[in-house]
N, C-alpha and C positions, 0 to 999 in steps of 0.2 A: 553679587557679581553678575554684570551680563553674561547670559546663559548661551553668547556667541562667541565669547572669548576660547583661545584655545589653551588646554593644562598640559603642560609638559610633567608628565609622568616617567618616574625613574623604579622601571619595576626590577627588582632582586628575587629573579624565581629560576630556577632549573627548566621548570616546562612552559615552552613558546606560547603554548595558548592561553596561558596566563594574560601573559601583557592583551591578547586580542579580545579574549575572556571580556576583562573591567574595559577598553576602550569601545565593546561591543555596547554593555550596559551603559556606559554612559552616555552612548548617540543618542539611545532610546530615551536619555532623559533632557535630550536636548544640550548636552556638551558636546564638543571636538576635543578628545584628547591625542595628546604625539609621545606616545609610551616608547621608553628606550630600555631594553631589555637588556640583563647583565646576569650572569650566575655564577662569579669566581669573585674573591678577592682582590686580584689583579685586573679584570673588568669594571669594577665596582669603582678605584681607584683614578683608571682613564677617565671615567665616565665625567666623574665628580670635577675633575681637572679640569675637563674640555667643554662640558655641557652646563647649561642653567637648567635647573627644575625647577617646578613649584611646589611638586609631591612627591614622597616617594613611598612606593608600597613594597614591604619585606614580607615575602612568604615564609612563611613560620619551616616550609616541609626542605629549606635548599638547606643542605648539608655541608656545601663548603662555605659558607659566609652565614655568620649569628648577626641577630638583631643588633644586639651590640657592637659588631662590625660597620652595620649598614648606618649606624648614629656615629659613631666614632671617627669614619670616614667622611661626613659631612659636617661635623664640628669640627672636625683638624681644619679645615679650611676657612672656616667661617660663615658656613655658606647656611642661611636660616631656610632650612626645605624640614618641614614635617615629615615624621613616618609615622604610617600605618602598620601595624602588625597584623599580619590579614592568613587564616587558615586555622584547619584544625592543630589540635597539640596541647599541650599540660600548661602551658604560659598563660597566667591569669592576666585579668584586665589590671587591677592592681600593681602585679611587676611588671606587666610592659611600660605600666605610664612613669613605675622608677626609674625605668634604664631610659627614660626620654620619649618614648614613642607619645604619639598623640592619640590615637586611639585605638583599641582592640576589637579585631573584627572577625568573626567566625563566619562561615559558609552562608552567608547573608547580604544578598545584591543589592536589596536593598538600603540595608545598614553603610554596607560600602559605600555607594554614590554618596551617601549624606554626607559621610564623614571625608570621601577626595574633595567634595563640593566644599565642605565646612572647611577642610584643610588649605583649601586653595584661597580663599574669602581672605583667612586670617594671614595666608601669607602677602597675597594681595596689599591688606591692611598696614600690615609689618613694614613692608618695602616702600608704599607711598608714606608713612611715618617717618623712616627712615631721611626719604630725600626731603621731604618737607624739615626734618630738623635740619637738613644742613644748608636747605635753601635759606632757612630762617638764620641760620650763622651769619651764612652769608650777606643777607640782606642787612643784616645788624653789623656785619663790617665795612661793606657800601654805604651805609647810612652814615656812619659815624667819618667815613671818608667827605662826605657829599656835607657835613655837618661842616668841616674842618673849612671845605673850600669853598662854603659860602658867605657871600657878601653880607648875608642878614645875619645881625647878632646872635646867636642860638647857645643857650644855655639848658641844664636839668640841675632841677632840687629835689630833695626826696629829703622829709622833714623840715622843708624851710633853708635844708643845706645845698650850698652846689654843689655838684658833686663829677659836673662834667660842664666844659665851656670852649666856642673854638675861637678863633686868633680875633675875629669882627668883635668879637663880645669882649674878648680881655682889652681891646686898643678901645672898646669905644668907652669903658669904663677906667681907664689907663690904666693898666695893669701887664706886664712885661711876660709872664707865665704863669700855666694854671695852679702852679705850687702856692702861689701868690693868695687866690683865690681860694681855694680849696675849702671846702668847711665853714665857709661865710655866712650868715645870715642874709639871705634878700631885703630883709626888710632893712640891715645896714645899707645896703645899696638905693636907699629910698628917701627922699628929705624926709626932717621931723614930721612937717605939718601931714605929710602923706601917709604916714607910717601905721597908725588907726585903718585909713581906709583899704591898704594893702591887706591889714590882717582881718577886716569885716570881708572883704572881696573872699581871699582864700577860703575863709571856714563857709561859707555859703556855698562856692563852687567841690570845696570837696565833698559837700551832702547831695548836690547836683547832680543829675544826669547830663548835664550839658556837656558835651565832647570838648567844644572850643570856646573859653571866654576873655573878653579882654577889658584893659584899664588903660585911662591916662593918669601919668603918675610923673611926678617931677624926681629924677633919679640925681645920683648925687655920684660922681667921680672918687678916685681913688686920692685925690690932689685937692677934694673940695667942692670942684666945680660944679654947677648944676646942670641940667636940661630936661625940656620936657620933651615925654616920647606915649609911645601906645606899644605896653605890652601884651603879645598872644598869650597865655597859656591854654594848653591843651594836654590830653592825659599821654600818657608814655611810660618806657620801660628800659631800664637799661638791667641786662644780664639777668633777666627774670627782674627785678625789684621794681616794681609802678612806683613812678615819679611823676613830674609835672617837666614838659617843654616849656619852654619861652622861647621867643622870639620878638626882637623887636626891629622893627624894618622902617627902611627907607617910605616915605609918601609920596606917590607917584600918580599918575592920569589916569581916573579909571575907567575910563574907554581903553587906555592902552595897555592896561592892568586886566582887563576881557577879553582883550586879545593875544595877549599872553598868556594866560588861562588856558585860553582853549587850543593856542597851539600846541602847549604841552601834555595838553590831554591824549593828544594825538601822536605826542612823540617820545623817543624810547631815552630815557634822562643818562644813559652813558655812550650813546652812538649818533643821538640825533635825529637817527632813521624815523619812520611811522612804527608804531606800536604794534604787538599782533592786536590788540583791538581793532583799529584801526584797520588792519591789514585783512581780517576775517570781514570786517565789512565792505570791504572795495572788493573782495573775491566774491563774498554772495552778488555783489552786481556783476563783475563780469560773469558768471554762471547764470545767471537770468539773460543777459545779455547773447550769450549762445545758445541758451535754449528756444531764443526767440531768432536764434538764427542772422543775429546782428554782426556778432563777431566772435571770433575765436581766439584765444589767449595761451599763455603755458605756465603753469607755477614750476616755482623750482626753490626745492630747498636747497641750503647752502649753509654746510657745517667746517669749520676747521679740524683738519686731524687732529688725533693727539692731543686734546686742549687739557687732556686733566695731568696728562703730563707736563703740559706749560704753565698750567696754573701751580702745583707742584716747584717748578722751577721758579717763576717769577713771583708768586704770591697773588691774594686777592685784585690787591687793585694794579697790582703789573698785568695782570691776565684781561683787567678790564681796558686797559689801554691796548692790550692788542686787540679784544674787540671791536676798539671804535678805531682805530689804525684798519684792520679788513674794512670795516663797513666804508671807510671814506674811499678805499682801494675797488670795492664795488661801485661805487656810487661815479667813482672816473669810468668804471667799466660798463655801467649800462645807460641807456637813453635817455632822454628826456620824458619820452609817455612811460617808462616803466616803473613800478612804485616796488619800492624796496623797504624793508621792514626787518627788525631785528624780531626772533620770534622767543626764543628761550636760551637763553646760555651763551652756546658761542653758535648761536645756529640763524640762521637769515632765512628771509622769503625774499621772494620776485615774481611780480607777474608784469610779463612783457605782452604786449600783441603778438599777433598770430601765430600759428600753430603747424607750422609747416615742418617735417621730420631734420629735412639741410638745415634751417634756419636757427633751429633747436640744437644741434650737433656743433654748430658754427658759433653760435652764441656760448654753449657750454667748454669747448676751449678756450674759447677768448676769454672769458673769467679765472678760469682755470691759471692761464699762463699769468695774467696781470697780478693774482695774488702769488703765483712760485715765484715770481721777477721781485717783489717785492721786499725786504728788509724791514722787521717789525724794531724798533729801539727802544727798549725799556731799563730806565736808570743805563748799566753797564755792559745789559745783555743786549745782544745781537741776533734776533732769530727771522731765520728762515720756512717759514709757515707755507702751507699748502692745503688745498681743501676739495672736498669731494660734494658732488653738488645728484640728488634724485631730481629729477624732470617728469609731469605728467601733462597734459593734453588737453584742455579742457575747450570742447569741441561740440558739448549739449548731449552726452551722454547721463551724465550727471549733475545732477543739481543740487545736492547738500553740500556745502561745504566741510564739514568732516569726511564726507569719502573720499572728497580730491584731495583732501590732504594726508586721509591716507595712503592715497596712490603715491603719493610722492613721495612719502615718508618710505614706502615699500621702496620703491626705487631707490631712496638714498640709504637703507639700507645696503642694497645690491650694492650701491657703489664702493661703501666702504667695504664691503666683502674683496671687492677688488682692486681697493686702493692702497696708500693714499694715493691721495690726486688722480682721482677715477670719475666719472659721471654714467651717468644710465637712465636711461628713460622707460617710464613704467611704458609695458605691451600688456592690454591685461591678457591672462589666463585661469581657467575656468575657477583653479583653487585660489586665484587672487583677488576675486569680483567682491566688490562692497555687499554685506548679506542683503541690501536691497534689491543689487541685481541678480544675483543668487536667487533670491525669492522671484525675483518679477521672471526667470530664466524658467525654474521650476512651475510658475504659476501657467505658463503658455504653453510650457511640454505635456501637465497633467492633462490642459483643456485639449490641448490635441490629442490625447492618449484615450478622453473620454470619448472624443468626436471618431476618432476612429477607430474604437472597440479594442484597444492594445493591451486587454484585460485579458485572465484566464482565471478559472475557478477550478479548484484542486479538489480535492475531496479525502478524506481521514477517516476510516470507523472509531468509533470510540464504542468500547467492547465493553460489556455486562461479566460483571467476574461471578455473580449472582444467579446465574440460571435464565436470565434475561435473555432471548434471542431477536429484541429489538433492533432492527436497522435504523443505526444513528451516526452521521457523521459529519464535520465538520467542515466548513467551508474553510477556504483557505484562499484568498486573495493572491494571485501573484502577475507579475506585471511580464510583457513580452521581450526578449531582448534582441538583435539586430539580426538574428537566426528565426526568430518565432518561436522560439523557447521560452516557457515558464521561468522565472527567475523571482527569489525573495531578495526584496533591496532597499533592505531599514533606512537607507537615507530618504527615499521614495517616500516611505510611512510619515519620518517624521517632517521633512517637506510639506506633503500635507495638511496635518496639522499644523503646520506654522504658517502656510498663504490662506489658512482660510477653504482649501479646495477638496480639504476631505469631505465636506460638506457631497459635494459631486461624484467623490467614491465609495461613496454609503450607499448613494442612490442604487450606481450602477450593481454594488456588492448585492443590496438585495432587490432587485431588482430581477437580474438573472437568475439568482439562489430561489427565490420564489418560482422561476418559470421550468429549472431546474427541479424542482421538488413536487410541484405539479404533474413533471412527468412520470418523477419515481412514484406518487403516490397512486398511481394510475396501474400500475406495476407490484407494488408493494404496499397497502393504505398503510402499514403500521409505520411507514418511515419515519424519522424526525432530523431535523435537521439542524444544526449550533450556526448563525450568522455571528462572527466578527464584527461588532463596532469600533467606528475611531472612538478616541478619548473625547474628542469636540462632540459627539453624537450627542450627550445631554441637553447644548445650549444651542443645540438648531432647532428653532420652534418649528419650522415647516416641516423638517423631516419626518417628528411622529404622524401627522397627517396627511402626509404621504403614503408613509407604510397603511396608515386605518385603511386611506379610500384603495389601495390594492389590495388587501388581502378580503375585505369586504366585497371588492368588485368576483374575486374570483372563488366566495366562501369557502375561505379555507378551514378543514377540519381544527378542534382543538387540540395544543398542545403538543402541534407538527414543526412548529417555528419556533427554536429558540434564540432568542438573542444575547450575546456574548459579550459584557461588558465589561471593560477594563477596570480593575480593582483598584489601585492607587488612582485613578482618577477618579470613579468615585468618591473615594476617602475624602477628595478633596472637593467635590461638589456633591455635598451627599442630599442636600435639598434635591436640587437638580435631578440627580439619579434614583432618588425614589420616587419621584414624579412620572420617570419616564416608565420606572418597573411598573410602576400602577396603573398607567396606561398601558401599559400593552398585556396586564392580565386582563385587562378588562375585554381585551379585543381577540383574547383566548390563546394570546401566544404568552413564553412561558423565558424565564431570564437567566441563565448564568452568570457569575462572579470568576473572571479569569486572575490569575493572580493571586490568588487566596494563600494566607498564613500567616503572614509576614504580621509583626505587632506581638506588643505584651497581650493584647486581648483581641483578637480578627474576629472574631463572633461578634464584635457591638458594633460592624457595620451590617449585620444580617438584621440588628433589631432595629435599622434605621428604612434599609431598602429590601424590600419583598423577593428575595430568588429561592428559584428551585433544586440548580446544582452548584457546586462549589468546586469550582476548577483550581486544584492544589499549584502551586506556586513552582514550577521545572527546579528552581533552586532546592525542592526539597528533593526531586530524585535523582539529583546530579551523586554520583557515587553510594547508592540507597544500598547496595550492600554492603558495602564494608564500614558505611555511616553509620551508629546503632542513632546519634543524636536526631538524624533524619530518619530514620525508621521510627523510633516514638511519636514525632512531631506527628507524621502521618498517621501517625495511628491514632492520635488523640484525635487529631481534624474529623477523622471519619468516624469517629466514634462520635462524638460532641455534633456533627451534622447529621447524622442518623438521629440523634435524640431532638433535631431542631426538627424533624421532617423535613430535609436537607439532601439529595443525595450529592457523592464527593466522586469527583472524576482525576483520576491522576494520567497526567500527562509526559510524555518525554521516556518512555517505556523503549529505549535502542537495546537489551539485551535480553537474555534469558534470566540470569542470574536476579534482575530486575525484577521481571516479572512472577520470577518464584516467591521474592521475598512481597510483592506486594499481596497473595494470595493470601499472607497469612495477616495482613494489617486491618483489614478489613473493608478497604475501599471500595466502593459500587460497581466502578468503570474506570477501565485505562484504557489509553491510547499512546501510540508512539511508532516507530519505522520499523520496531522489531514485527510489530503486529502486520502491518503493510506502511509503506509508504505514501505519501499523497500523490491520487492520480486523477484522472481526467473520469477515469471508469469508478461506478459504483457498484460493485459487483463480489463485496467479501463475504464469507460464507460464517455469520455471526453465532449461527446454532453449533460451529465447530468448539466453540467455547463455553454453551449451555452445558451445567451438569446436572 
C-alpha cells in the first residue's frame, strides 16, 4: 500500500489515549490514520452502521464490550474490517485468531504498526477483488449484450461444440434459434472438401500461443447452401470455461476499416463519448498548457445519483441505456471545444476552457437542470435521474494528472455529501493539497526555518544509576512555534524525511550541539553529549564529512559526541549504518542504538554495526511497574549488553514508582521528565544520584 493513503481505524478501548497512542505511532512510520474511538456496546453498534473502516483494534482491557462482541458486530453486517486484539491479558494468540481476530498483539509498537499496515494491505486487496469480480460480471453481461446486437456473426465452441451464438450467426447460417444449434459440431458447419483442413487448423492453434487466428473455409447452411467466408477464432471464456470465439465479418475498405479502428480506440463502446484514455490524455495537454501559461481550463466530474439503485431497478443493460441517454443529455449541454468522456460506471468527465469561478457556477447549473428536465425511458420504466457534478481549476498549479483528478474527485465527493443534485468546486485547503504540494509546501517552510534559525536545542540528562557522576545529556531538536516557543511536532520530523530536507537539519542539529558542547566542556571537560540523527542520516554521503572536517577543525576531545541512531532504520540499512558507526569511531566520537529491543533477537543488529550504548525501546517502560513482561525484557537487555561491553540507557522514566523498579533491573542510565524535563539550561546536579 502507498504509505500516503489514510487508514481509518475503529478503535474499541475505554482509554482516549489509546486511539491517539497507535495514530501517534503510526505518523512516525509514515501513515495518516483517522481513528474513531468507541467503548460501549451501543457505540460500537452506531459506529459500524454509519462509518467505513479498514481496521479495527479491540483492547483486550475494555470491560464492556469482548473481542467477541467487536467481531460479531462487524460480521452481522458484513462488513470485511480485520481486528486486532492488541494488550495485555490471558487471551493467547491461538484463541484470538479462533474467535476471528487477525492478529495478537501485546504491548509492542512495533508489532502493532506491522500488523494495522498488514491488516489494511489485505483489506485493501479484499475490496478491489471484490469490485473487480463484479466488474468482471459485469463486463461478461455487457459482452454477451454487445455479442447479441452485433452485425458480425459471433459464435463460441468449447470442444468443437457451440455452445453460445447471436441472431447474425444463427440467420447467416439459417437457423431460427439457438436451441436449433445447440451442441453442433463446427466442423458440420463446414463443406466435406474443407472439413480435414478445419480440423489441421484447430489442433495446431490449440497448441499455439497465438491470441487470434484465421481461415478461409467454404461453410455450408443449415438448407444446403454453400458460401465462402473468413473465420476469426480467438481464445475466450464463457462463465469461467475457455472456449474459442469466432467471428466471421462482413469485407470491407481497409482504409476505412483504420479509420474505424481508431476511432473506437478513442471511444467509450456504450456512450460514444471519448474514452478515460482518451480523456487522461487531452488533460495531460491541457495541464501543460497552463503551466505554460497558455490557457486555463476546469474538469469536472459528473456522476448520476443513485445509480446502483437504478441498476437494481432496471438491470444491467437498462442501467446502460441510461448511461448513454445522460451522456447524449450532456453532450446537448456542453460546447463544441469541450471534450466530454465517460470515465467509469455512470460517472463522466468534462473539460471546458477557462476557468473563471461565475463561468464555473454557470456552467454547473446549466448541466445540472438539463439532466433534472430530463426523462430517461427504459423498456416500461420512466425515470427521473439527477446528478451531482465535483469541479476543479486547473489554472498551472498542478501538473499531474492524477491530482486534478483527485481535486475533483474530492469535490464531487463534497457534492454528493450535499446532494442529490448538488455541485462544488474544489477550494483547496491545507488537509486537501495533493502530498506533492504538501511536500513542495513543507520543503520551503523547512528552508525558511533553516534560513532563519527557527530551531531550538533542549537538553535531558541522562543519569548513571551506577555511581557514575558524568554530565551527559541529550540533545533534543525542537522547532519554534508562532509565540517563540519550543514545540515537538512529529509531522515536522517525518516531512523531513520524506522532502529529502532532513539532510539540512542534521546539519543545523549538530552543528549548534557542537558549538553548544564546546562551551560546556570549557565549564565541565567531562561532559558528553547524545546528537539525534534523522533516519536518512546514513545515505547522506556528504554529511559524514561534514561532521569529520568540524570536529577536526575544533579537536574535539574523545568520546564527548555521541551520535544517536535510529534502530528500525538501521535494521533496515544496516550496511549503511555500520559504515557510518565505523566512521565516526574512527574520528573518536562514540554511537547509540535508539530503539533497542524490539525482535526475537536485537542483539544481531549490535554484531553487525559497532555501538556503545543501547537506548531501550520507551515501549518497554510504558507501565514498567505493574508490567512484570516488561520488567524482564529490561532486565535481560542490560544484562546481555553488559556482557556485550554495551552500556543500556533506559528512557521515558515520568515517575517514581519507575524509577524504583528500574534500580533493581540493572540498567547503566535513565533518563525521563521525572528526573528533569528538557530545557534550554544545562545545569542538573548528576552527583545527587552517585552512590
Amino acid at each position: 500500500m502507498n504509505s500516503g493513503s489514510t487508514i481509518r481505524l475503529l478503535v474499541v478501548s475505554e482509554q482516549p489515549e489509546d486511539a491517539e497512542h497507535v495514530a501517534s505511532q503510526m505518523r512516525t512510520a509514515g501513515y495518516s490514520v483517522k481513528p474513531t474511538r468507541v467503548e460501549d456496546g451501543h457505540a460500537l453498534g452506531e459506529a459500524v452502521g454509519k462509518l467505513e473502516f479498514d481496521v479495527a483494534l479491540h483492547v483486550l482491557a475494555t470491560e464492556d464490550v469482548e473481542l467477541n462482541d467487536t467481531i460479531a458486530a462487524l460480521r452481522e453486517r458484513n462488513l470485511y474490517v480485520p481486528v486486532i486484539a492488541y494488550g495485555e491479558g490471558d487471551l493467547t494468540t491461538g484463541r484470538a485468531l479462533a474467535a476471528g481476530a487477525g492478529d495478537r498483539v501485546v504491548q509492542d509498537s512495533e508489532h502493532l504498526r506491522y500488523a494495522i499496515i498488514r491488516e489494511f494491505e489485505r483489506t485493501s486487496t479484499r475490496r478491489r477483488a471484490h469490485h473487480l469480480e463484479a466488474a468482471y460480471r459485469e463486463s461478461e453481461e455487457r459482452a454477451r449484450a454487445l455479442m447479441q446486437s452485433s452485425r458480425d456473426a459471433i459464435a463460441y465452441i468449447h470442444d468443437g461444440m457451440h455452445v453460445l451464438a447471436n441472431d447474425a450467426y444463427l440467420a447467416r447460417f439459417g437457423y431460427e434459434a439457438f436451441e436449433d444449434l445447440e451442441g453442433t459440431p463446427i466442423v458440420d458447419m463446414v463443406s466435406s472438401d474443407d472439413r480435414e483442413k478445419l480440423k489441421g487448423f484447430l489442433r495446431d492453434y490449440s497448441r499455439s500461443e497465438e491470441a487470434v487466428g484465421t481461415l478461409d473455409l467454404q461453410l455450408q447452411q443449415a438448407g444446403g447452401k454453400s458460401f465462402q467466408a473468413e473465420m476469426e477464432f480467438s481464445r475466450a471464456s464463457i462463465d469461467g470455461e475457455a472456449c474459442s470465439q469466432i467471428i466471421i465479418r462482413e469485407q470491407t475498405n481497409t482504409a476505412e476499416l483504420e479509420r474505424q479502428l481508431t476511432l473506437l480506440s478513442q471511444r467509450d463502446s456504450v456512450t460514444g463519448l471519448y474514452n478515460r484514455q482518451y480523456f487522461v490524455t487531452t488533460l495531460q495537454e491541457a495541464l501543460t498548457a497552463a503551466g505554460d501559461d497558455q490557457a486555463k481550463w476546469t474538469l469536472a466530474q459528473i456522476t448520476i445519483d443513485g445509480f446502483d439503485q437504478i441498476k437494481e431497478q432496471v438491470g444491467v443493460i437498462g442501467s446502460d441505456q441510461v448511461i448513454a441517454d445522460v451522456a447524449r443529455i450532456l453532450g446537448e449541454a456542453t460546447a463544441e471545444n469541450d471534450v466530454l468522456a465517460r470515465l467509469d460506471g455512470a460517472t463522466y468527465g468534462l473539460l471546458t476552457p477557462g476557468a473563471e469561478p461565475e463561468a464555473i457556477e454557470t456552467l454547473a447549473g446549466h448541466i445540472r437542470q438539463r439532466v433534472r428536465d430530463h426523462i430517461c425511458n427504459v423498456d416500461k420504466a420512466s425515470l427521473n435521474v439527477t446528478a451531482c457534478l465535483g469541479l476543479a481549476r486547473i489554472d498551472g498549479s498542478v501538473s499531474d494528472p492524477n491530482a486534478i483528478m483527485a481535486r475533483s474527485e474530492r469535490a464531487l465527493a463534497d457534492a454528493r455529501r450535499n446532494g442529490p443534485d448538488a455541485h462544488h468546486l474544489y477550494q483547496p485547503k491545507a488537509g486537501e493539497l495533493s502530498q506533492k504540494e504538501i511536500d513542495q509546501q513543507w520543503t520551503e517552510r523547512i528552508r525558511d526555518m533553516l534560513q532563519g534559525n527557527q530551531f531550538s536545542l533542549l537538553y535531558q540528562p541522562i543519569v548513571s544509576l551506577a555511581g557514575d557522576s558524568t554530565a551527559r545529556y541529550e540533545v533534543l531538536l525542537r522547532t519554534l512555534d508562532e509565540h517563540g516557543q519550543p514545540t515537538d511536532d512529529p509531522e515536522f520530523r517525518a516531512a523531513a524525511e520524506r522532502t529529502g530536507m532532513a539532510k539540512g537539519v542534521d546539519r543545523w542539529t549538530v552543528f549548534n550541539a557542537l558549538k553548544a558542547l564546546l562551551e560546556e566542556l570549557r565549564r565541565s571537560p567531562d561532559t558528553v553529549f547524545f546528537v539525534p540523527l534523522s533516519a536518512s542520516a546514513f545515505d547522506d554521503a556528504g554529511l559524514f564529512r561534514w561532521i569529520h572536517e568540524r570536529i577536526k577543525s575544533v579537536k574535539l576531545p574523545q568520546g564527548r559526541l555521541v551520535f544517536q541512531i535510529d534502530g528500525p532504520a538501521a535494521a533496515t540499512r544496516i550496511k549503511q549504518a555500520a559504515a557510518f558507526s565505523a566512521a565516526a569511531h574512527k574520528i573518536g566520537c562514540e554511537v547509540s542504538l535508539s530503539g533497542f529491543g524490539h525482535g526475537s533477537d536485537p542483539f544481531h543488529l549490535t554484531q553487525h554495526i559497532a555501538v556503545d550504548y543501547l537506548r531501550i525501546s520507551e515501549d518497554f517502560t510504558r507501565d514498567l511497574a505493574s508490567n512484570e513482561q516488561n520488567q524482564e525484557s529490561v532486565r535481560k537487555i542490560a544484562v546481555e549488553a553488559r556482557s556485550h561491553g554495551k552500556q543500556s540507557i533506559c528512557p521515558g522514566v515520568e515517575d517514581a514508582s519507575t524509577l524504583t523498579v528500574l534500580w533493581t533491573l540493572g540498567t547503566d542510565m535513565i533518563e525521563g521528565s521525572f528526573l528533569q524535563e528538557a530545557t534550554h539550561e544545562r545545569s542538573y546536579d548528576f552527583a545527587s544520584m552517585a552512590m
